[in-house]
Structure formats: structure tokens, C-alpha cells
VEXPA-829041 format. One line per 10 residues: number of its first residue (from 1); their letters; for each residue z, x negated, y of C-alpha. Coordinates in nm, 4 decimals, m for minus. Each point is the difference from the previous one (the first is absolute). Layout:
! VEXPA-829041
NUM	a	Z:X:Y  ...
//
This chain:
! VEXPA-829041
1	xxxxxxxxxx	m3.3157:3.9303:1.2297  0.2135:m0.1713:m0.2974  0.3442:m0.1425:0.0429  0.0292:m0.3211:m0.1727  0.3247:m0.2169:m0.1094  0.0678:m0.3659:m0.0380  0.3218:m0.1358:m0.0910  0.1071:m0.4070:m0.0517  0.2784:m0.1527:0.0173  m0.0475:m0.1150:0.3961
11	xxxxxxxxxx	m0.1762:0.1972:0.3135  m0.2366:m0.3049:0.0009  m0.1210:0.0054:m0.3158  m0.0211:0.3859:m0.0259  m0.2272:m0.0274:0.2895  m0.1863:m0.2479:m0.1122  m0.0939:0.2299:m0.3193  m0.1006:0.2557:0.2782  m0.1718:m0.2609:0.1790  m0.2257:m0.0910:m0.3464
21	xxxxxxxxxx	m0.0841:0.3026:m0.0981  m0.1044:0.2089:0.2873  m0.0544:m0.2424:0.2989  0.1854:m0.0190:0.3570  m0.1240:0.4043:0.0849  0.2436:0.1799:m0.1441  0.2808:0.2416:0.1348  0.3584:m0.1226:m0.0692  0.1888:0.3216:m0.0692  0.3269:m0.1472:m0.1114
31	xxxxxxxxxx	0.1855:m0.2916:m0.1181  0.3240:m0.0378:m0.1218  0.2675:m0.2088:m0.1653  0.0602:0.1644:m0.3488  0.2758:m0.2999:m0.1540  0.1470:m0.2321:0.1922  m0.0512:m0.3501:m0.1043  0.3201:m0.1656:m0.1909  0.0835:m0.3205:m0.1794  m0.0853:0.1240:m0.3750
41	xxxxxxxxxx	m0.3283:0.2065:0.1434  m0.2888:0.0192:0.1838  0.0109:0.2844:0.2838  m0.2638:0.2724:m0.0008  m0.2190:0.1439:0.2933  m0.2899:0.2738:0.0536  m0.2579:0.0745:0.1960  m0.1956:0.3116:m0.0034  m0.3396:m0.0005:0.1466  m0.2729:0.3178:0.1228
51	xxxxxxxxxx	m0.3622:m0.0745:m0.1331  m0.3099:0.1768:0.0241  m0.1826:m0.0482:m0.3082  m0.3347:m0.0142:0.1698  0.1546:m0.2833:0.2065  0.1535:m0.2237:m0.2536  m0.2045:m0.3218:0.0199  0.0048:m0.2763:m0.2436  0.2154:m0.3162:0.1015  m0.1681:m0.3243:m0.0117
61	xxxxxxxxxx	0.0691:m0.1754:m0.3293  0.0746:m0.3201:0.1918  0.1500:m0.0837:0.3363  m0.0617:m0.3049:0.2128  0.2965:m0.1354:m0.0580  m0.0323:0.0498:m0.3548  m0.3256:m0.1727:m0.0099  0.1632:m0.3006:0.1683  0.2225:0.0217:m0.2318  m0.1838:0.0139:m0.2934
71	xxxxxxxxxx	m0.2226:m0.3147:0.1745  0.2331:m0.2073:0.0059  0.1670:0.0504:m0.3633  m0.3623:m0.0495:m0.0755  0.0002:m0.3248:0.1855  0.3335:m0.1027:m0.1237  m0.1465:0.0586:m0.3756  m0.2617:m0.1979:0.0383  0.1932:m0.2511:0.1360  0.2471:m0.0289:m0.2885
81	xxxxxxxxxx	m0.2915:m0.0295:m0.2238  m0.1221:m0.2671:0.1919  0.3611:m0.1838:0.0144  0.0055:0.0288:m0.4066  m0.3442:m0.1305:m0.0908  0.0669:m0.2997:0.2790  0.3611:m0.0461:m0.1741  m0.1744:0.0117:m0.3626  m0.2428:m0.2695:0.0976  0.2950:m0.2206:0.1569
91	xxxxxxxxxx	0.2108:0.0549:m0.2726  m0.3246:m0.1400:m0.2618  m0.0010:m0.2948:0.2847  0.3206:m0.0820:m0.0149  0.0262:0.0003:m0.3577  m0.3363:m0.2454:m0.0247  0.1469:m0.2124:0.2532  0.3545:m0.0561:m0.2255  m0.2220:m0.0934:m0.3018  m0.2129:m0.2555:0.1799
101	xxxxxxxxxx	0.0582:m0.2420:0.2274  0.1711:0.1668:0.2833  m0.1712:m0.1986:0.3034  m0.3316:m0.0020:m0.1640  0.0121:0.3771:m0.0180  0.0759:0.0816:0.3173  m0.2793:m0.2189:0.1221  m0.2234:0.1215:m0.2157  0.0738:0.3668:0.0794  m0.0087:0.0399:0.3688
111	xxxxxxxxxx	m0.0031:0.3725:m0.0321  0.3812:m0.0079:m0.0964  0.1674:0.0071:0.3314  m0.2434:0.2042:0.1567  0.0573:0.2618:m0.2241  0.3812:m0.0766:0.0580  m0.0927:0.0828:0.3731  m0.1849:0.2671:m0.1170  0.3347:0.1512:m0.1895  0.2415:m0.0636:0.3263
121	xxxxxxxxxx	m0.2773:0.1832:0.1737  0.0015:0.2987:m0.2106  0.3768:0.0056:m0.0140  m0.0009:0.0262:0.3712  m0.2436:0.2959:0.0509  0.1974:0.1689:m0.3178  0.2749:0.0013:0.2652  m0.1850:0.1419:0.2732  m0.1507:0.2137:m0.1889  0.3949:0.1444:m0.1728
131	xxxxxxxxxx	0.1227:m0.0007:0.3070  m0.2848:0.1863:0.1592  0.0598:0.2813:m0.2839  0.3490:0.0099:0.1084  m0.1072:0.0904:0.3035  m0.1632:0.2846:m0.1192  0.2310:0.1468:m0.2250  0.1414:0.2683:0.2767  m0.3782:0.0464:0.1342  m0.1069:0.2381:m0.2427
141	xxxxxxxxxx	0.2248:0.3359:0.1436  0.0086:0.2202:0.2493  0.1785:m0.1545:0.2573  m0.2516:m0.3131:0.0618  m0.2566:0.3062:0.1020  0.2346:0.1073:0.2785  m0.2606:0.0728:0.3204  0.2864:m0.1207:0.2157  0.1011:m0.3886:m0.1889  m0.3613:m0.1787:m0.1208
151	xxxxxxxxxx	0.1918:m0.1956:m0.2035  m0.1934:m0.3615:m0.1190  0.0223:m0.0341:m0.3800  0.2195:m0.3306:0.0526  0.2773:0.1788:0.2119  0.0250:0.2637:m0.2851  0.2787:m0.1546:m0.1891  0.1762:m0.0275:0.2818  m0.0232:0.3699:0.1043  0.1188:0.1372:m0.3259
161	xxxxxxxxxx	0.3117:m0.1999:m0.0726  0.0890:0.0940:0.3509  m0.0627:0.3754:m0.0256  0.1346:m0.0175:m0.3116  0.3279:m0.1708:0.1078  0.0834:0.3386:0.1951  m0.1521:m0.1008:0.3387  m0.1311:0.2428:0.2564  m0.3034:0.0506:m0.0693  m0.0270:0.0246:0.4046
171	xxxxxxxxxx	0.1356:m0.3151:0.0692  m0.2220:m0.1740:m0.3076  m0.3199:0.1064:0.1651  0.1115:m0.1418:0.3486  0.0978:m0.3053:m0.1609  m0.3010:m0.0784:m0.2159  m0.2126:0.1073:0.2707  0.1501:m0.2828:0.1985  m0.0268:m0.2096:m0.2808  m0.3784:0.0211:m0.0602
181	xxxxxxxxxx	m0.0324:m0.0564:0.3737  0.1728:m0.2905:0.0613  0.0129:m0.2027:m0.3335  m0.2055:m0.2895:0.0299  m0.2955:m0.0174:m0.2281  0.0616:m0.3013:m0.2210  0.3444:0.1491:m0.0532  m0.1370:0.2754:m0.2034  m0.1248:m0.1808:m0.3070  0.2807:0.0209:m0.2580
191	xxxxxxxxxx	0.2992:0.2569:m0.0120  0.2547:m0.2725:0.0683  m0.1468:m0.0755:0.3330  0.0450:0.4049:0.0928  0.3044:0.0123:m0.1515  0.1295:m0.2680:0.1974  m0.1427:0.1480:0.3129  0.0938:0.3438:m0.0686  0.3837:m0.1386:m0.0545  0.0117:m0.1441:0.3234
201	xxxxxxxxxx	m0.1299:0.2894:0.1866  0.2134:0.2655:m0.1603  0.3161:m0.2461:0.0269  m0.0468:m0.0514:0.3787  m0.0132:0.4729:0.0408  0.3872:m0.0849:m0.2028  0.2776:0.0734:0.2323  0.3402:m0.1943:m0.1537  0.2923:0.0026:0.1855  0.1473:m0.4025:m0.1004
211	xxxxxxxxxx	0.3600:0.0040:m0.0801  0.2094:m0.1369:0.2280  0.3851:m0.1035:m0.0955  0.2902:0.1353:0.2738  0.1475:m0.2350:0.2175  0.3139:0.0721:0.1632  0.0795:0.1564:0.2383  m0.2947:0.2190:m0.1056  0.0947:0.2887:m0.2624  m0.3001:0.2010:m0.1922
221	xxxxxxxxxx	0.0337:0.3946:m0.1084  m0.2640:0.1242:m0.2184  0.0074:0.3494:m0.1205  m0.2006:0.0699:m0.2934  m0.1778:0.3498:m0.0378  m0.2883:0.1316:m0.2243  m0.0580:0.2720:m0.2801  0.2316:0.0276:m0.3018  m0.0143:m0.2190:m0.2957  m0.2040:m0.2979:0.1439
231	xxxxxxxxxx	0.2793:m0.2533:m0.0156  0.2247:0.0140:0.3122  0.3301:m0.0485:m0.1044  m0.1211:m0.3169:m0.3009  m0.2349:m0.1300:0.3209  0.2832:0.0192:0.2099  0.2753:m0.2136:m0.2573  m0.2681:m0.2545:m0.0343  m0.0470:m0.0563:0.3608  0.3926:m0.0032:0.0172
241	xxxxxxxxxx	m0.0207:m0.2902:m0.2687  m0.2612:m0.1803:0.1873  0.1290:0.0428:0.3262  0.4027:m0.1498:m0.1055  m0.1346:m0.2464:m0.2690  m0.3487:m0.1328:m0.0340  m0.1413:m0.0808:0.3803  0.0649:m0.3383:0.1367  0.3432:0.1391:0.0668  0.2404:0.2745:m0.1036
251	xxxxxxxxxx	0.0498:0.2501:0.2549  0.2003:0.2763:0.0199  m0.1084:0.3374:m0.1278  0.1518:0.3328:0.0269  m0.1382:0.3820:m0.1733  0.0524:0.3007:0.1430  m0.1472:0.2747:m0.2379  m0.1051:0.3656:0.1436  m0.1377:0.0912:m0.3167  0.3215:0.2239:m0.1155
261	xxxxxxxxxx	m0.2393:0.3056:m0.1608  m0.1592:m0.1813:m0.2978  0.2279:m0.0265:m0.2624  0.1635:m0.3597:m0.1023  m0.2492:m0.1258:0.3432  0.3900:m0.1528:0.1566  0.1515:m0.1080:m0.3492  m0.3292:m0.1810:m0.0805  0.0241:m0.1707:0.3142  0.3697:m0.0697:0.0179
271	xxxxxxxxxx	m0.0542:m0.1260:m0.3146  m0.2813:m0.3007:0.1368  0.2296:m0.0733:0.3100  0.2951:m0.0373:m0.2307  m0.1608:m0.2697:m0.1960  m0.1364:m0.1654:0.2773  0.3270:0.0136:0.2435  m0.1701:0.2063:0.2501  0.1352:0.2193:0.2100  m0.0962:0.3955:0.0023
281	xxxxxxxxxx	0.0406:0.2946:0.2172  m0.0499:0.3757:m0.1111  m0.1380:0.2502:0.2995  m0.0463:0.3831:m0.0261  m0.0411:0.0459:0.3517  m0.1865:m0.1223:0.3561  0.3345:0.0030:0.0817  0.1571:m0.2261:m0.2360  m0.3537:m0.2389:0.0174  0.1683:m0.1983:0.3265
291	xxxxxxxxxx	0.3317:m0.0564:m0.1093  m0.1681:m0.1438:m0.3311  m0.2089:m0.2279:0.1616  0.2697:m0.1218:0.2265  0.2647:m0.0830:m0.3191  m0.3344:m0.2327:m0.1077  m0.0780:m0.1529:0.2903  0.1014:m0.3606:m0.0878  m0.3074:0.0031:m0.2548  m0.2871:m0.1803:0.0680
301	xxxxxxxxxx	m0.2197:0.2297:m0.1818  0.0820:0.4158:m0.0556  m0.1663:0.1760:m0.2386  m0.0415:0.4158:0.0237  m0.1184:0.2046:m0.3298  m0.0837:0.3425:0.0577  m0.0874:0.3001:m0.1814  m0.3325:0.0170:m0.1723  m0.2063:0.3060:0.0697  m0.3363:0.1862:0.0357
311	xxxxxxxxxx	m0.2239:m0.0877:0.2809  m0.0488:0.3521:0.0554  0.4193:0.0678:0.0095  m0.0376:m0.0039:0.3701  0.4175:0.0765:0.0704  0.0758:m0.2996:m0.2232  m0.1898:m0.2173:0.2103  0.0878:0.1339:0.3486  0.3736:m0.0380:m0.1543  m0.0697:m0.3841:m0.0263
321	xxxxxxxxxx	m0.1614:m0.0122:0.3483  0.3718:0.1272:0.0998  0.1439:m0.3160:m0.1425  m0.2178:m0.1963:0.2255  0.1527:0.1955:0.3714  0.3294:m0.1782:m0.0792  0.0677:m0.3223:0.2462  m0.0125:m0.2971:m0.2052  0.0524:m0.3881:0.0666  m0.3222:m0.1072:m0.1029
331	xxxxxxxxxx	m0.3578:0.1714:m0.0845  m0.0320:0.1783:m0.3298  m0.3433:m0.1140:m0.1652  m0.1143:0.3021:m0.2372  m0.2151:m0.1227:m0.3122  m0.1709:0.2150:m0.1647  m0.0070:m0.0287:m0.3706  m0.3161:0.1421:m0.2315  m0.0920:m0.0360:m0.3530  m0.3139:m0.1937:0.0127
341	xxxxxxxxxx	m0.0897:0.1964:m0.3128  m0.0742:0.2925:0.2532  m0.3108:0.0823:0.0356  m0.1711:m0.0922:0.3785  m0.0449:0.3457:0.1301  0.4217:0.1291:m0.1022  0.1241:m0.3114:0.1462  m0.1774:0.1091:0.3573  0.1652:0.3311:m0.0350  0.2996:m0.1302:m0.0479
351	xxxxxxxxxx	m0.0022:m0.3031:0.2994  m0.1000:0.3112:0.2036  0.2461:0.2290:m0.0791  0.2864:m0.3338:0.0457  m0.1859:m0.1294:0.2996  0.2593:0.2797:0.2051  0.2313:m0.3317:m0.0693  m0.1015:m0.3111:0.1648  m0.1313:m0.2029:m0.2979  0.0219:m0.3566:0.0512
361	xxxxxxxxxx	m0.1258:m0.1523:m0.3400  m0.1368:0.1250:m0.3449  0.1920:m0.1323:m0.3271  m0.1967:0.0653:m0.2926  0.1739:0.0326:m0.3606  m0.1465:0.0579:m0.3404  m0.3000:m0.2899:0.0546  0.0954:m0.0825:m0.3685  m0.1401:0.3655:m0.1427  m0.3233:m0.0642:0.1726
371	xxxxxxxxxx	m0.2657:m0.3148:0.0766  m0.2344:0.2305:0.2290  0.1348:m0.0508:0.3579  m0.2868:0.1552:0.2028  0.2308:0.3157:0.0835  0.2500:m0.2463:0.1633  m0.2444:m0.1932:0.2108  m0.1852:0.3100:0.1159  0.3251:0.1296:0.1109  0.1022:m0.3035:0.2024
381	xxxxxxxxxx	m0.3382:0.0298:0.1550  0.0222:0.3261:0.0847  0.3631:m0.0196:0.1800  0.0055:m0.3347:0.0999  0.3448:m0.0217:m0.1305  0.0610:m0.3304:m0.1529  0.1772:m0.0348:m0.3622  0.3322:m0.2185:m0.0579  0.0700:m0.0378:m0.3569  m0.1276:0.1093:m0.3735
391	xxxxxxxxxx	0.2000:0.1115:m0.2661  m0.1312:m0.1438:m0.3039  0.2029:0.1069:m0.2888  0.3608:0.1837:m0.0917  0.2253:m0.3452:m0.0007  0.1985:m0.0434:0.2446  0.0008:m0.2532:0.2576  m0.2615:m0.1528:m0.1881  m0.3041:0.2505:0.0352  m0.0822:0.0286:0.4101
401	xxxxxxxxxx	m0.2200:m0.2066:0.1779  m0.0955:m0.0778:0.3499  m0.3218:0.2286:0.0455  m0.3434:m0.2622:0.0352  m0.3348:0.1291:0.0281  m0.1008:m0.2180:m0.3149  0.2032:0.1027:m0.2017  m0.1055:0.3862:0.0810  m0.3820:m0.0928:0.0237  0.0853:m0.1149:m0.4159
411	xxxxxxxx	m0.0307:0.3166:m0.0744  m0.3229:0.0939:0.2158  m0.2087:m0.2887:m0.0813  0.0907:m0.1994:m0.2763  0.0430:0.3103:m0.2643  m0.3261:m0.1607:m0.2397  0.0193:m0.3497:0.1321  0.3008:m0.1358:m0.1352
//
């Protein structure tokens, strides 16, 4: 037996090199991430297979989605080839027919427009033929051979801007498995049509929670808790601004901070309610939390930062479930807030590990780092926890938005068909 390496710069395509050269029957004995993927380079990853050398058998040159492939370039070829002799000969045509007597020309050529036809013709099965080639771009790889997902060659596209968006690869199965079942047939002839239908679908599994303005006598608390450094306090002044000056009204806002461990957390947001008027409370203590919320009572709207830390510091986050024992005059709505440049699987360990707290809503910040949503909507899916707003940039008021499932499906679907 003979251990065996192959590195590329993606799992996928390492195991497709495994894949070509020695077949489907061979042992997987490790794989690993060797560099992390970054902005300036490509990541790195390897897998190390067991052969027997008696047992090594020779991979077919061509697969069956290759040969498709390679039938329809052929096709497409021969097409163009067509297109240019038929565009020669109309060119010569047209070229006769401004040197003579325009009317006589066409009447004496009655070939001319059908070869016109002939051209429109072409042109049109070019198109089906490019966009049947689109289609099978993401067909030739491993993950169109999964024995679980038979995957038709015109749903392929679909699949891989979706898995490659960060989706759950769970939930992606389930969905295109639905999919294939229930799209109608005539739908399925262009990617446009399954785009469209795949939007729809997807939108409709989207749980938003619609912002809704206060009305007196009504008051709204909303505490906002998450992991450090994914935009709390800058979410928080932004919703402050929006809240007391850009709804249909201004309402009153008050801040009450219990973030008093990071350093320059209060001054940076004294500093926001300072140039917005606003009024702000500082709270150490459960004990002091009551008396805070009391002196802003007269505010429509009160806003609660707290301190950012690990999902896994367990007596920080008990510590905020103490803040929530203390009698208040209205309910306080906890959002969570996560980076949606967090990968899918750390942002379920960290909902987990905050779901001791009674999570209302999900605000997402950071969407401007990233265009590949699929971790946020497999999230939603999973908790059935609707999202309330995006943070879409540093500025503030400017960059927050009310969360819509289009806007998040952008980055899912339309990544190559803008």
C-alpha cells in the first residue's frame, strides 16, 4: 500500500485530481486545510489517499458530462461557421443590391430574406446553445456526482452559486430537491426562468421581521447583544439616528450603555448621543439597570449596548441574562447582532451559545465586506428567527437598512448575472 498526496488550492478541486487519476475506490486517509484563503492569495488544501498498486485503475479519459460538453461546443462551432458563410453571402447581396437597382434585386434574388431568416435562426439556437453551456459550467465536479442530489445539467448553475454563496449544503439539497420536483417543465428552458423561480422560492423560506414605528402610549426596549467587534455600539448610534430623525416622525430616543469594560466603548458613545441630543445612561450593575430605565422612560424608543464577548464566555452571558430579571415597564426585545462575514457553521455556535437569552431578531452588520449571503439565509432557516436590519457600510446614519429578502438573495443568486 502507497500513500499518495494531492494539494490545490480548494478541497474540490484537490479531489477532483484524486477523482482523475485513480477513480471513486480509493481510501481517504486525510485532508486538511494547509493556508487559509485571503484577499491577495489563493488558500491551500491536501488530501492524502491509500492505494494498492495492483488496484489503481485507469480513469476514463472522458466523462459524460464532458462529452456533452464537448457536443455541444462542437455544435455551437459549426454553427458559427454556418452564421459567417450565411453573413458573407448577405453581405455580397447586399452590396449587389446597392449597385443595381434596389427593387429589381431583391426580386430577382429571392434567396435574400430567406437567408436573412436563416441568420435570425442561427442567432437564436447560438443562444440556446451559450446558454445551455452555461448550464454546464458547474457540471463537470464532484459535487453533481453526489448519490444523494441527481442534479439535471440545467439546475447546475444554480447549485453552485448557491453552495458557493456559503449555504448549507443540507438545506441546498432539500431545496433543489424540491425544486426539480415541482418546477414546471417549460419553466426549465433558460437560466432566467430558474432563476426567477428559484428567487421566489428561497424568498418565501425568508423570515423578516417589518419595521414598525412606536406609537404612543407604546414604548420599545431593545437590548443589543452578540460577540465582540461586530458593530454594536456604531449599529446602535445609527438606529438612534434613525429612530429620532429619519422615520415619518422623530421620536424620542434614549442610550443606556452596559458596555463599561472595553476601553473608549462609553466615550465613543457619549460622543454619538452628544451630537445627536440624545439622552444616555451608564449601568455597572442589575441593580442600577431599573433606575436607568426609569430616568428614560419618556422615550419612545431605548436603546441598550452591551459588552461584546465570546460565545463560549458562558459568565458574561449569564451576567446579561441578570439584566433581564429586573421589572421593567415594557418588554425588552434582544437582537442579536453577527458579522455576516462569519462563516455558516460559527454563526450556529454562537446563536446557540446566546440562545440562553431570548433572541427576538438577528441584525446583521458587515454585508458591505461580503456579496455571498448563503451563511445568513441558512441561519434564518435553521432558527426561524427573523432578521430586522443590515448594516451596510461604516457611515453613520446613512449605512443601515431595513433587512429584505432581495436584497440578501443579491448575493446568493445574482453573483454572475449582473
Amino acid at each position: 500500500m502507497k500513500l499518495k498526496t494531492f494539494t490545490a488550492p480548494t478541497y474540490t478541486e484537490a479531489l477532483n485530481k484524486v477523482k482523475e487519476e485513480l477513480g471513486d475506490d480509493v481510501v481517504i486517509v486525510s485532508s486538511k486545510e494547509i493556508k487559509k484563503k485571503t484577499l491577495t492569495s489563493q488558500g491551500l488544501y491536501e488530501i492524502v489517499v491509500a492505494i494498492e498498486e495492483e488496484n489503481i485503475k485507469p480513469r476514463k479519459n472522458v466523462t459524460s458530462d464532458e462529452e456533452h460538453v464537448k457536443e455541444v461546443m462542437l455544435k455551437l462551432s459549426s454553427a458559427a461557421k454556418e452564421i459567417s458563410s450565411l453573413s458573407d453571402d448577405e453581405k455580397s447581396y447586399e452590396y449587389a443590391s446597392h449597385t443595381q437597382n434596389t427593387a429589381a434585386a431583391v426580386h430577382s434574388n429571392p434567396l435574400g430574406p430567406q437567408k436573412s431568416e436563416d441568420i435570425i435562426a442561427l442567432k437564436n439556437q447560438i443562444s440556446q446553445i451559450a446558454d445551455t453551456l452555461k448550464f454546464l459550467q458547474a457540471t463537470v465536479w464532484d459535487m453533481v456526482n453526489n448519490n444523494e442530489l441527481e442534479l439535471p445539467p440545467e439546475f447546475s448553475e444554480i447549485y453552485a452559486l448557491s453552495r458557493a454563496s456559503g449555504m448549507s449544503e443540507k438545506h441546498l439539497d432539500e431545496i433543489m430537491k424540491l425544486t426539480i420536483k415541482y418546477m414546471p417543465l417549460k419553466m426549465r428552458k433558460n437560466r432566467e426562468t430558474i432563476k426567477r423561480y428559484f428567487h421566489t422560492l428561497l424568498k418565501k423560506m425568508v423570515p423578516i421581521r417589518v419595521e414598525r414605528e412606536v406609537r404612543p402610549p407604546h414604548k420599545k426596549i431593545m437590548m443589543f447583544v452578540g460577540p465582540t467587534g461586530v458593530g454594536k455600539t456604531t449599529t446602535i448610534a445609527k438606529l438612534a439616528a434613525r429612530y429620532a430623525y429619519k422615520l415619518s416622525q422623530r421620536h424620542k430616543v434614549g442610550i443606556i450603555t452596559l458596555d463599561t469594560y472595553r476601553i473608549g466603548a462609553v466615550e465613543q458613545l457619549m460622543t454619538y448621543a452628544k451630537m445627536m441630543r440624545l439622552p444616555i445612561e451608564t449601568v455597572v450593575d442589575p441593580s442600577d439597570f431599573g433606575d436607568a430605565l426609569n430616568s428614560l422612560r419618556h422615550n419612545d424608543y431605548i436603546l441598550i449596548d452591551t459588552v461584546g464577548s465570546s460565545q463560549h464566555d458562558k459568565e458574561k452571558i449569564e451576567k446579561l441574562k441578570s439584566f433581564l430579571k429586573v421589572d421593567t415597564f415594557a418588554e425588552i426585545n434582544i437582537n442579536l447582532v453577527l458579522s455576516a462575514v462569519t462563516k455558516y457553521e460559527d454563526l450556529v455556535d454562537i446563536y446557540k451559545n446566546f440562545s440562553i437569552l431570548p433572541i427576538d431578531t438577528f441584525v446583521f452588520t458587515k454585508l458591505d465586506e461580503t456579496k455571498t449571503y448563503g451563511n445568513i439565509f441558512s441561519l434564518l432557516l435553521d432558527t426561524k428567527k427573523p432578521v430586522s436590519y443590515f448594516s451596510i457600510g461604516q457611515e453613520v446614519p446613512d449605512d443601515l437598512m431595513e433587512a429584505g429578502a432581495d436584497y440578501l438573495l443579491k448575493g446568493i443568486l445574482n453573483k454572475e448575472f449582473n
